[in-house]
Backbone as CSV, one residue per row, in Angstrom:
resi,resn,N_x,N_y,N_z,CA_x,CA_y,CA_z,C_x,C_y,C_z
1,UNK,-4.302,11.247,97.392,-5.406,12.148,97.133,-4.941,13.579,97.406
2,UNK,-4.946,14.349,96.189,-4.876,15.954,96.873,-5.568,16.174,97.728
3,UNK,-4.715,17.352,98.875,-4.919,17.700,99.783,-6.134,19.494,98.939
4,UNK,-6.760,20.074,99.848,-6.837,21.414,99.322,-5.984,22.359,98.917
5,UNK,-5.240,22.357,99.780,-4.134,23.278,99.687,-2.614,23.379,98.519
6,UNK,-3.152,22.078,97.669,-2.431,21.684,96.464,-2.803,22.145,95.348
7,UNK,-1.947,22.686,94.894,-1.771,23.635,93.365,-2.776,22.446,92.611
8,UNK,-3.714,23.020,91.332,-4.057,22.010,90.664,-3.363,22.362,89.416
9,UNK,-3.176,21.089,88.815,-2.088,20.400,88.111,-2.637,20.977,86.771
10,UNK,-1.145,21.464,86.119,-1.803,22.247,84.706,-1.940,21.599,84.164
11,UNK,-3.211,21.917,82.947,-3.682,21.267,82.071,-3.021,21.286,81.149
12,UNK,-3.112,20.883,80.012,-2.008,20.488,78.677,-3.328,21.215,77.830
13,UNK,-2.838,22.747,77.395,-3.841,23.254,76.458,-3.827,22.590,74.827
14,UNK,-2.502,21.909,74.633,-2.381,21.723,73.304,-2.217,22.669,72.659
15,UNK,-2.639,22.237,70.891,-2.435,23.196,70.154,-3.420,24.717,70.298
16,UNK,-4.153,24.770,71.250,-4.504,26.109,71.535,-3.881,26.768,72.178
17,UNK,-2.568,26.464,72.309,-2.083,27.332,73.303,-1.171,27.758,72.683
18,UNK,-0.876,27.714,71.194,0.262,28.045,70.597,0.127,29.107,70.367
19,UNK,-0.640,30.223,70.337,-0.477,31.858,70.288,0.250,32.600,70.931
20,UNK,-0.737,32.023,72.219,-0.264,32.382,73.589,1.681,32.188,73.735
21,UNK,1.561,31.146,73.858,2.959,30.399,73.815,4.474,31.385,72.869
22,UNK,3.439,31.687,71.732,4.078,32.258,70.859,4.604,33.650,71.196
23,UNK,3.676,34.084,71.420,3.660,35.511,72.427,4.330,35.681,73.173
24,UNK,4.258,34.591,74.290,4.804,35.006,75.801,6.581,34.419,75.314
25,UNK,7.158,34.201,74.566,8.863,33.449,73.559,9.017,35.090,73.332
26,UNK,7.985,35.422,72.472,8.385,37.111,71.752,9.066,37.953,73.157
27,UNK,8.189,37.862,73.667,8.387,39.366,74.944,9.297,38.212,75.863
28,UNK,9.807,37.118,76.192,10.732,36.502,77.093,11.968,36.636,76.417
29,UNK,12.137,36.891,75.064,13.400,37.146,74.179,13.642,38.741,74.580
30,UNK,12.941,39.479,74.277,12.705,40.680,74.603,13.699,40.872,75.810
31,UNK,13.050,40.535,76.856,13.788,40.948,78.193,15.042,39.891,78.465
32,UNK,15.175,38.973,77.713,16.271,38.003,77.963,17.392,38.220,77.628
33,UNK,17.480,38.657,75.884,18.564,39.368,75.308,18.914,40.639,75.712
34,UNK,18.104,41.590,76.598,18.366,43.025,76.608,19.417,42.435,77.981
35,UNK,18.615,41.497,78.861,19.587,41.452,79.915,21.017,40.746,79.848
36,UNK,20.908,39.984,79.048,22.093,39.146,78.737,22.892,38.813,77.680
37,UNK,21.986,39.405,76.043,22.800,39.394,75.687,22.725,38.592,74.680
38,UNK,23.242,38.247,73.542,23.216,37.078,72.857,24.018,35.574,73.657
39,UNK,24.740,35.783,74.276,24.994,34.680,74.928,24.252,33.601,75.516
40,UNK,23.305,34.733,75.681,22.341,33.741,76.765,21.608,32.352,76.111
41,UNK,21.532,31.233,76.571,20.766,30.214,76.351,19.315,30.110,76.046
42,UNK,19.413,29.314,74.866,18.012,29.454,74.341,16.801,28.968,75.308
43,UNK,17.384,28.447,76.232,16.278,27.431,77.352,16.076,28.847,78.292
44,UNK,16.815,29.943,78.280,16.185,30.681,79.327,14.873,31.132,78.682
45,UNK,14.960,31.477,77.982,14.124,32.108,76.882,12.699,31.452,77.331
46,UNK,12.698,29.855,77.178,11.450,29.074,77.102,11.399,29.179,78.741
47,UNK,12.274,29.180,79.274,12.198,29.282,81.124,11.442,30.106,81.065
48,UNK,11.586,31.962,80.650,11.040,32.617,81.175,9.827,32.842,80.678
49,UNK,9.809,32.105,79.649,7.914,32.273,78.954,7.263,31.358,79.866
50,UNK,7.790,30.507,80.766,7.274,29.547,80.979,6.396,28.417,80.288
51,UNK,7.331,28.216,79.263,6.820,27.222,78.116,7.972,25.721,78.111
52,UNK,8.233,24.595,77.572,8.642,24.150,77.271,9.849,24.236,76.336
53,UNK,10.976,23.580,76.121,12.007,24.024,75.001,11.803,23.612,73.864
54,UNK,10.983,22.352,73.638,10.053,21.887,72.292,9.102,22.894,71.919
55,UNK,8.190,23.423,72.517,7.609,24.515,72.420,8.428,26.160,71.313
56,UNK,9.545,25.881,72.045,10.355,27.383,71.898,10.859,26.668,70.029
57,UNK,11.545,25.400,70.201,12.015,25.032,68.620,10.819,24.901,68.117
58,UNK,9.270,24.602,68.394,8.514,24.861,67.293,8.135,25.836,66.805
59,UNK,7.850,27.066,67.675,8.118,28.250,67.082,9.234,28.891,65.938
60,UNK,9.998,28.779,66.578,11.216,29.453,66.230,12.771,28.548,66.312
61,UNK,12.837,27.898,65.228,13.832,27.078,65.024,14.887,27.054,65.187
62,UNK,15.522,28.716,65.084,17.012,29.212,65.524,16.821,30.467,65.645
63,UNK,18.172,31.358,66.079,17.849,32.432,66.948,17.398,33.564,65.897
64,UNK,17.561,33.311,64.520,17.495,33.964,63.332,15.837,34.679,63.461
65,UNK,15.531,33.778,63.720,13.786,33.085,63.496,13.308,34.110,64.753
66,UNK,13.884,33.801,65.618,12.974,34.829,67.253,12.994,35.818,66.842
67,UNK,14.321,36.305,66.299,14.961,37.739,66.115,13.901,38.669,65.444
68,UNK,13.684,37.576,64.403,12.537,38.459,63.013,11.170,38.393,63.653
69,UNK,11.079,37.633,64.643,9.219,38.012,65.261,9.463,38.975,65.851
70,UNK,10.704,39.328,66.567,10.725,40.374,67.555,10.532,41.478,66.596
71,UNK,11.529,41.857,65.422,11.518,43.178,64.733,10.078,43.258,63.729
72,UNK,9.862,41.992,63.881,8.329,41.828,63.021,7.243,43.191,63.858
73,UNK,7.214,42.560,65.066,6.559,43.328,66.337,7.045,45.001,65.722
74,UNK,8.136,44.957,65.658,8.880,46.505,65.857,8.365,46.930,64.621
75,UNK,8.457,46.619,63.543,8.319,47.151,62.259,6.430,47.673,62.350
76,UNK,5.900,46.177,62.840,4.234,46.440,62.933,4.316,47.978,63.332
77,UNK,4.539,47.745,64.483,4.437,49.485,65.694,5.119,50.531,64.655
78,UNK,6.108,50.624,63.755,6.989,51.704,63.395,5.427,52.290,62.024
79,UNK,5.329,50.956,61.216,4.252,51.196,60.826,2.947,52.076,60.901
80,UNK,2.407,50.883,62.120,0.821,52.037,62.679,1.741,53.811,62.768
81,UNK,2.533,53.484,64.114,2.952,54.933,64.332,3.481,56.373,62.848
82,UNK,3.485,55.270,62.377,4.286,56.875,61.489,2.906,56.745,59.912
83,UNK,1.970,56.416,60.424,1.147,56.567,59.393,0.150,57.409,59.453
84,UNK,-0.308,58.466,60.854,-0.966,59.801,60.648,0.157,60.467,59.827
85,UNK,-0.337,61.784,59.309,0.183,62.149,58.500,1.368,63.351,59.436
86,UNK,0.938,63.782,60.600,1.668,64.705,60.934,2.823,63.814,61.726
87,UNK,3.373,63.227,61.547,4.413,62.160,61.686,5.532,62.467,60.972
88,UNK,6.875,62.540,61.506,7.983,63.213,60.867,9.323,62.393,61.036
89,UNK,10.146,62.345,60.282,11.466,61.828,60.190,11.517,61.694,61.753
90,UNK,11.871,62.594,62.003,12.074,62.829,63.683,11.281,61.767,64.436
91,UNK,10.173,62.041,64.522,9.590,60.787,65.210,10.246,59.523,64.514
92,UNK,9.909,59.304,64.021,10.847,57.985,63.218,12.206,57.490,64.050
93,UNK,12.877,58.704,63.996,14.065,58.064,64.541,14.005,58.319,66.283
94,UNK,13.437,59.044,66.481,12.772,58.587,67.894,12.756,57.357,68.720
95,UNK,11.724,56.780,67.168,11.140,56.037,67.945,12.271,54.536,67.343
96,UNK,12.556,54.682,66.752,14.050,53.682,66.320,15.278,53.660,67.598
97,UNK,15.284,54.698,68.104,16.335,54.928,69.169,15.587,54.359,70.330
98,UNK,14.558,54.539,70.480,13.320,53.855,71.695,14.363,51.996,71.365
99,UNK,13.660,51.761,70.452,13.304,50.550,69.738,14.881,49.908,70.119
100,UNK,16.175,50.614,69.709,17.121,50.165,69.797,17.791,50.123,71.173
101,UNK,17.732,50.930,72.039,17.671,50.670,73.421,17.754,49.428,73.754
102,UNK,16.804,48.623,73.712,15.923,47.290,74.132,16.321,46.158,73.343
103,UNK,16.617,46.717,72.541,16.872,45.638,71.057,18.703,45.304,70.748
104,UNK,19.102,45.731,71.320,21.137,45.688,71.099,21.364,44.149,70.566
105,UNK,20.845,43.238,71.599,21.481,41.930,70.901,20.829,41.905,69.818
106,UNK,19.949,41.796,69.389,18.712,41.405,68.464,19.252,42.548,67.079
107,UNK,19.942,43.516,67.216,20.094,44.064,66.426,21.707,43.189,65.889
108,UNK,22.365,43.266,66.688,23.238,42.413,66.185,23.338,41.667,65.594
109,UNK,22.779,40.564,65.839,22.345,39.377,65.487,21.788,39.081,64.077
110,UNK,20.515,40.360,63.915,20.139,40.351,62.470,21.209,41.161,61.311
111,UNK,22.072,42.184,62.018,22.839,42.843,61.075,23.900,41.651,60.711
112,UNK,24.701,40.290,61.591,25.281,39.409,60.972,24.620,38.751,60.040
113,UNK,23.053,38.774,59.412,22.864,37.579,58.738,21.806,38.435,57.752
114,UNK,22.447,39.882,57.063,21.653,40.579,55.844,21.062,39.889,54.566
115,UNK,21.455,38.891,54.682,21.096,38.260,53.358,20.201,37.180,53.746
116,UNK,19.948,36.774,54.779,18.766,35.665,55.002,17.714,36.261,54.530
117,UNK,16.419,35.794,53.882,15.379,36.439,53.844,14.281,36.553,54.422
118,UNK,14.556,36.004,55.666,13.907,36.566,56.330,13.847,37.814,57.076
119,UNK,15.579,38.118,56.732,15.605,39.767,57.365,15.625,40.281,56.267
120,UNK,15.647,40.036,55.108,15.688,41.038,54.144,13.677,41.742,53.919
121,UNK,12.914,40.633,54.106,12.167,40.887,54.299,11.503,42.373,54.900
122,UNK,12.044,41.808,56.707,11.755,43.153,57.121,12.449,44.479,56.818
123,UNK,13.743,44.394,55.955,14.311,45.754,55.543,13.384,45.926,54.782
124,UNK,12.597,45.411,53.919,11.712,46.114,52.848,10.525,46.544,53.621
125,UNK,10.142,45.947,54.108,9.051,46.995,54.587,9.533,47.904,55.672
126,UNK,10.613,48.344,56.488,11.057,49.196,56.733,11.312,50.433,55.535
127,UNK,11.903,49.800,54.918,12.347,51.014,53.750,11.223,51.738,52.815
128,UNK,9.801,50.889,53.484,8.779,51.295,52.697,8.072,52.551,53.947
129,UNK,8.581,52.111,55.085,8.134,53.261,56.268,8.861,54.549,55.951
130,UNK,10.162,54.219,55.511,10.934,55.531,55.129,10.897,56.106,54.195
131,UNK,10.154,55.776,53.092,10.276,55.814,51.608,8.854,56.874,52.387
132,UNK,7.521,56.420,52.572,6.504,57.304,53.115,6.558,58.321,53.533
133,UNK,7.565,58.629,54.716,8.101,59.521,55.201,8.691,60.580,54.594
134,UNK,9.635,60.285,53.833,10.737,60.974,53.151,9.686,61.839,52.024
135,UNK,9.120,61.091,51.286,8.007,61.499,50.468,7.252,62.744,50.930
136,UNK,6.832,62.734,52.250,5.972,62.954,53.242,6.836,64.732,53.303
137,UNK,7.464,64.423,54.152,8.697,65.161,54.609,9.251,66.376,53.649
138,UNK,9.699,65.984,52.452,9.818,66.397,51.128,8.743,67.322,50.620
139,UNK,8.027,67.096,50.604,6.351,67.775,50.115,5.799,68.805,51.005
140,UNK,6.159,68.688,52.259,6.126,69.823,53.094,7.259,70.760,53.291
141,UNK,8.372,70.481,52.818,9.440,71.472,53.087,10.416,70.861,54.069
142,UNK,10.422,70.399,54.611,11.327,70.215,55.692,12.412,69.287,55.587
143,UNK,12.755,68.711,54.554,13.448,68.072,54.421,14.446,68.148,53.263
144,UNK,15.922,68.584,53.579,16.443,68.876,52.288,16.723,68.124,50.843
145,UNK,16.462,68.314,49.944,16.047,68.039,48.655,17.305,66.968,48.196
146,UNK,18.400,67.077,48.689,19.519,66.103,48.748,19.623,65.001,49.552
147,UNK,18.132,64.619,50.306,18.126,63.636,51.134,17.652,62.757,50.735
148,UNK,18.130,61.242,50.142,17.647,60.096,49.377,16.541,59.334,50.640
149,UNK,15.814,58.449,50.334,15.181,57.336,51.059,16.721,56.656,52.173
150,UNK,17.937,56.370,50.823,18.900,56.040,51.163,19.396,56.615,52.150
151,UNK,19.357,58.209,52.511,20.228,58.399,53.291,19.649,58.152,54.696
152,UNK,18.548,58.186,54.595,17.547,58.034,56.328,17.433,56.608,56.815
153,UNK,17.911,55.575,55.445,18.286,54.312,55.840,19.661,54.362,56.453
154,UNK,20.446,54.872,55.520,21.932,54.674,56.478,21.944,55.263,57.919
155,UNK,21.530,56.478,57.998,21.338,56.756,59.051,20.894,56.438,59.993
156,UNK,19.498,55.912,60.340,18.570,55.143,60.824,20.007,53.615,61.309
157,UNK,20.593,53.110,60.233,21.378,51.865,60.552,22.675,52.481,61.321
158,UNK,22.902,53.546,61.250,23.835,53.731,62.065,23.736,54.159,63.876
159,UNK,22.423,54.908,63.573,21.976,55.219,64.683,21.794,54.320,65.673
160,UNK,21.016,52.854,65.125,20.982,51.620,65.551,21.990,50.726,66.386
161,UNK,23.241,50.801,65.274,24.545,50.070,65.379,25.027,50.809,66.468
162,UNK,24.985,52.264,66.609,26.099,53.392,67.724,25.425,52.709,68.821
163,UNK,24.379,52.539,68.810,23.533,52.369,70.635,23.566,51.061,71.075
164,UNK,23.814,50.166,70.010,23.716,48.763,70.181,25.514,48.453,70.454
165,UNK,26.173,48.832,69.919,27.564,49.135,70.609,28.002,49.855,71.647
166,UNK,27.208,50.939,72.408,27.562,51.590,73.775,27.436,50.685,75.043
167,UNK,28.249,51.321,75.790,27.925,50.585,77.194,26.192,51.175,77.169
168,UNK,25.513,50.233,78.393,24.188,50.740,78.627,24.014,51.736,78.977
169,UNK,25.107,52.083,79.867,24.507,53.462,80.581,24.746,55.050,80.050
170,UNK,25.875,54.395,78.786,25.828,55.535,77.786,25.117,55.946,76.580
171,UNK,23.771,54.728,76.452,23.006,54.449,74.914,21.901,55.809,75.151
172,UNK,21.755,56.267,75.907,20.431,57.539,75.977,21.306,58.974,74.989
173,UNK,22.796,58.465,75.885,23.303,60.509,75.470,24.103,59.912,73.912
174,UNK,24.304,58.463,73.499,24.818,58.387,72.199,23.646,58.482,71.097
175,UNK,22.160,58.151,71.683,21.135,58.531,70.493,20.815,59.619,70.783
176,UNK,20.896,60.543,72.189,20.522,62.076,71.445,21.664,62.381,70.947
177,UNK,22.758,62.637,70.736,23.976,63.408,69.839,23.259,62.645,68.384
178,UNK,23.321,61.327,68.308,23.283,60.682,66.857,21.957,61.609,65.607
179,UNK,20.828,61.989,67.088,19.858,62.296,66.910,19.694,63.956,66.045
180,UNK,20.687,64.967,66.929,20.806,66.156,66.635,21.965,65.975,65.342
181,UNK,22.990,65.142,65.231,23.791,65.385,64.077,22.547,64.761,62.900
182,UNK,21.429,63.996,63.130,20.970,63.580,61.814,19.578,64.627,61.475
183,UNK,19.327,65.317,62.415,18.360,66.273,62.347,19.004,67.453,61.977
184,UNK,19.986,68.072,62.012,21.251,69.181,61.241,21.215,68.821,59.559
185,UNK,21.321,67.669,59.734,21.823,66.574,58.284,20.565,66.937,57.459
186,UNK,19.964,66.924,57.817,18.369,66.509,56.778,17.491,67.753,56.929
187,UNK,17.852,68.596,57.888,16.744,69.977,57.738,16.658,70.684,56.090
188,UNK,15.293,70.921,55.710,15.738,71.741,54.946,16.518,72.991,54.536
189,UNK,17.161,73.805,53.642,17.553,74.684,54.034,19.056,73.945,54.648
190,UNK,19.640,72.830,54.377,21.207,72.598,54.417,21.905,72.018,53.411
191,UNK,21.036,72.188,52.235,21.802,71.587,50.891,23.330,72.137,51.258
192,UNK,24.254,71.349,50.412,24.931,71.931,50.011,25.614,72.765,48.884
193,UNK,26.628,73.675,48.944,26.562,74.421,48.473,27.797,74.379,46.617
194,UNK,27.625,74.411,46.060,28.293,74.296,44.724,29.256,74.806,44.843
């Protein structure tokens, strides 16, 4: 007979608990890969959601699969955020350098596998955040007239790749330099010259 002083025994929410469940995999990848890395084991992952590892493969079948809920998340946020109108390249890559900080393995990971479609996916609606922007940007002046959608993608992917390749404690001063050479790059008023 339990005593009082005994934990009561969790209940088995079932399939209502798969949101939740789902959720708490997203943000345990989150802090799992930033700390460790792609190496790390997929069971920490479900360890630290405190979910099951059946749980973690019904979600997300392979690491392909976590990767794209995570940037799913990222893309949502890049979205809302850059859709007032006084929203600028700059913020953009801001907030991409935020984003990539946190994200190193996860960026990796999806840049090995460009052609799955499930990441191709989220490049398109990324490229539709930049395509807005650029548009945006363009129409007010500030952005030089030689600057494709293309080039704020490459950029944006490089910016990504530099920080996701630094040691940690050098990823702050490699996205501000990345930051000021791509804000030089794209001001209006730096075409070049014939």
């Amino acid at each position: 007979m339990p005593t009082p002083s005994d934990p009561k025994p969790r209940r088995n929410r079932g399939p209502a608990a798969g949101p939740d469940n789902r959720r708490a995999l997203i943000v345990a990848a989150r802090e799992v890969y930033a700390q460790s890395g792609l190496s790390a084991p997929f069971s920490a992952i479900a360890k630290r959601a405190g979910v099951g590892q059946g749980s973690l493969y019904r979600h997300f079948p392979d690491r392909t699969a976590l990767a794209v809920a995570v940037f799913d998340e990222n893309i949502a946020e890049l979205e809302a955020f850059t859709a007032p109108v006084e929203r600028t390249l700059d913020d953009l890559l801001d907030r991409v350098a935020d984003q990539a900080m946190v994200s190193t393995a996860l960026i990796t990971l999806l840049g090995g596998d460009p052609h799955d479609a499930r990441v191709r996916s989220i490049g398109r609606r990324y490229r539709a955040v930049v395509e807005r922007l650029v548009d945006r940007e363009r129409a007010a002046g500030h952005l030089a007239a030689s600057v494709s959608a293309e080039d704020v993608l490459l950029a944006t992917a490089m910016l990504a790749g530099a920080i996701s390749r630094s040691d940690p404690v050098e990823r702050a001063v490699v996205a501000t330099r990345a930051r000021a050479l791509f804000r030089a790059a794209f001001a209006a008023g730096t075409e070049p010259r014939a």
